[in-house]
C-alpha distance (Angstrom), angle and dihedral (degrees) to the residues before:
residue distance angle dihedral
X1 . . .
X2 3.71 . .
X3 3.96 120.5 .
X4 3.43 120.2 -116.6
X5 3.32 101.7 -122.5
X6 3.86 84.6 72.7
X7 3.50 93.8 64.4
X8 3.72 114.3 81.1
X9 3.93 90.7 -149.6
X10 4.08 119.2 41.2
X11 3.61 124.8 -174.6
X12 4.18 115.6 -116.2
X13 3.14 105.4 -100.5
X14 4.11 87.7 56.2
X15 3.72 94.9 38.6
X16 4.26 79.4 59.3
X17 3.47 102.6 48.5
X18 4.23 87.3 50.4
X19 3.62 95.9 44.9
X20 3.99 90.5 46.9
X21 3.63 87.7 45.6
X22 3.73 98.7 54.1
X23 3.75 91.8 44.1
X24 3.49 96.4 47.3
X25 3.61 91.4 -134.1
X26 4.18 93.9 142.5
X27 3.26 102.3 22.1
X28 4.22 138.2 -83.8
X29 3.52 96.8 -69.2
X30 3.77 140.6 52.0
X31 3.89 120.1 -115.1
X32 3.43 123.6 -176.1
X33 3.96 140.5 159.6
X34 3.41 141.8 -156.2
X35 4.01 114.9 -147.7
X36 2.98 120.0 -174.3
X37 4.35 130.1 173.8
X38 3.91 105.6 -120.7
X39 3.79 88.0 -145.0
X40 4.12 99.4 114.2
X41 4.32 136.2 -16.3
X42 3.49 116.8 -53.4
X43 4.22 118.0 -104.7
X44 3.86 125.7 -146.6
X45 4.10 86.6 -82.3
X46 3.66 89.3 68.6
X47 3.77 96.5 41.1
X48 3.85 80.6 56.0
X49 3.84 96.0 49.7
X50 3.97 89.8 50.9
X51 3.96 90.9 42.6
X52 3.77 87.1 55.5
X53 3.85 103.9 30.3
X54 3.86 88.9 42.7
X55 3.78 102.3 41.5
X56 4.15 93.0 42.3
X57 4.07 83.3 60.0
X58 3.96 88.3 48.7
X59 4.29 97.5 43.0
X60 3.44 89.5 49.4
X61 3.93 105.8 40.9
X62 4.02 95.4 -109.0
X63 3.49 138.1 117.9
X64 4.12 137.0 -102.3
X65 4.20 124.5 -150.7
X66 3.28 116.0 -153.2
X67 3.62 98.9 -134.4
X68 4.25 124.1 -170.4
X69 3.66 110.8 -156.6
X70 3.62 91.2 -144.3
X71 3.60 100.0 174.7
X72 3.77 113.9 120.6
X73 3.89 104.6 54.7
X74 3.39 96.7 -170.3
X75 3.63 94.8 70.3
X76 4.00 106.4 34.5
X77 3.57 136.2 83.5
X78 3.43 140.3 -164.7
X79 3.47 90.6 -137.5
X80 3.96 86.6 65.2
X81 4.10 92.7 50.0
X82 3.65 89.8 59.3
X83 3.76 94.2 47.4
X84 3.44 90.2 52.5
X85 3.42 100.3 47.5
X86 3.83 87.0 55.8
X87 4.00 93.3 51.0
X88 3.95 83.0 53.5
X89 4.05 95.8 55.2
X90 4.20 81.9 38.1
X91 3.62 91.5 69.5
X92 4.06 91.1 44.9
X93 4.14 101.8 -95.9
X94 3.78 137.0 116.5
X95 3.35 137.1 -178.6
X96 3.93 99.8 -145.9
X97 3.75 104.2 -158.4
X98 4.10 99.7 -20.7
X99 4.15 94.1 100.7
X100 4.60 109.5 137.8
X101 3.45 128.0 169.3
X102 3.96 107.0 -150.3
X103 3.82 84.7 -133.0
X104 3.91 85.4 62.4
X105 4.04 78.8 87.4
X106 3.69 108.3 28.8
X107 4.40 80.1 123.9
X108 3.75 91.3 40.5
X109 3.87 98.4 54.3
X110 4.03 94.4 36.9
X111 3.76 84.0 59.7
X112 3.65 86.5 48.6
X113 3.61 87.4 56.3
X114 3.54 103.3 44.8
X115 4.06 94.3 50.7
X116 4.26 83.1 53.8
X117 4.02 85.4 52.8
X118 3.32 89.9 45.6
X119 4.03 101.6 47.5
X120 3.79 86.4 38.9
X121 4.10 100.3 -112.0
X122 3.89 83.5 119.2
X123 3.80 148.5 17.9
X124 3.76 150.6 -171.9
X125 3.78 120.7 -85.5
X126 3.56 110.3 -140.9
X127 3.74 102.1 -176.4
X128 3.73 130.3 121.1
X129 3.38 117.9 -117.1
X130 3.99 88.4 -107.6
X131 3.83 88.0 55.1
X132 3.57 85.4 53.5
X133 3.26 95.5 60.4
X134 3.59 104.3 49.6
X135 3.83 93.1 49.1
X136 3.41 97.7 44.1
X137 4.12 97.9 79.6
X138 3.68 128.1 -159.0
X139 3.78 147.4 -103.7
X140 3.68 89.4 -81.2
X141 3.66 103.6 35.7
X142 3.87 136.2 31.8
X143 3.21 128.8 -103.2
X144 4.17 125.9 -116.8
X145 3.87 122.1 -90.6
C-alpha cells in the first residue's frame, strides 16, 4: 500500500495521525484498537472500523489490539468472539499478541473510580431514574443543577 505522504491530498483522519506523528504530540508510534461487543455477527460498519483501525496501524508502522468490549454478560457470547476474530483475519489482519477483554479490568478501573470519589474529581449519583429524568432538561431547555 502506498504511503500517504505520496498522495498530494489525504483524508483527516490520515492528515492527523502525520501531523501528530511529526510533532510528537502522542507519541512515535501509532496505536490503535478495534472493539468490538461480542453480542451478534459483525455488519459492513464493523468491517469498515477494522479496515480503517487495522490498516491506519499497518500505513503508518503501528500496531492494532483486538479489543472485545465484554461488558454486559447478559448479552455476549463466546461463540460471537471467535466469529469475530475470524471476520478480522478474513479481511487480511491480526492482532499477534494484542487480544483484552474490557472485563480484564473491571477491579482496575473501580479502583480508578473510587480514588476519584475519594479526591473529589467524581461522585455517586443517587437519583432514581425518575429524578433523572426531570433534571436532565432537553434540547430546548436546560436541565436543573
Amino acid at each position: 500500500m502506498s504511503s500517504p505522504d505520496q498522495h498530494s491530498s489525504i483524508d483527516f483522519i490520515r492528515a492527523k495521525v502525520t501531523a501528530d506523528l511529526k510533532s510528537q504530540t502522542s507519541g512515535k508510534q501509532v496505536h490503535t484498537r478495534f472493539p468490538p461487543e461480542p453480542n451478534g455477527h459483525l455488519h459492513i460498519g464493523h468491517a469498515k472500523s477494522i479496515c480503517l483501525n487495522f490498516g491506519i496501524g499497518q500505513e503508518f508502522g503501528g500496531l492494532c489490539n483486538l479489543r472485545f468490549d465484554d461488558t454486559n454478560p447478559t448479552k455476549e457470547n463466546m461463540d460471537y468472539v471467535s466469529s469475530i476474530q475470524e471476520d478480522v483475519r478474513w479481511l487480511g489482519f491480526d492482532w499477534d499478541d494484542r487480544l483484552f477483554f474490557a472485563s480484564d479490568y473491571f477491579e482496575q478501573l473501580y479502583q480508578f473510580a473510587v480514588r476519584l470519589i475519594q479526591t473529589g474529581h467524581a461522585y455517586v449519583d443517587s437519583l432514581t431514574a425518575e429524578e433523572i429524568r426531570v433534571f436532565r432538561g432537553t434540547l430546548t431547555e436546560p436541565g436543573k443543577d
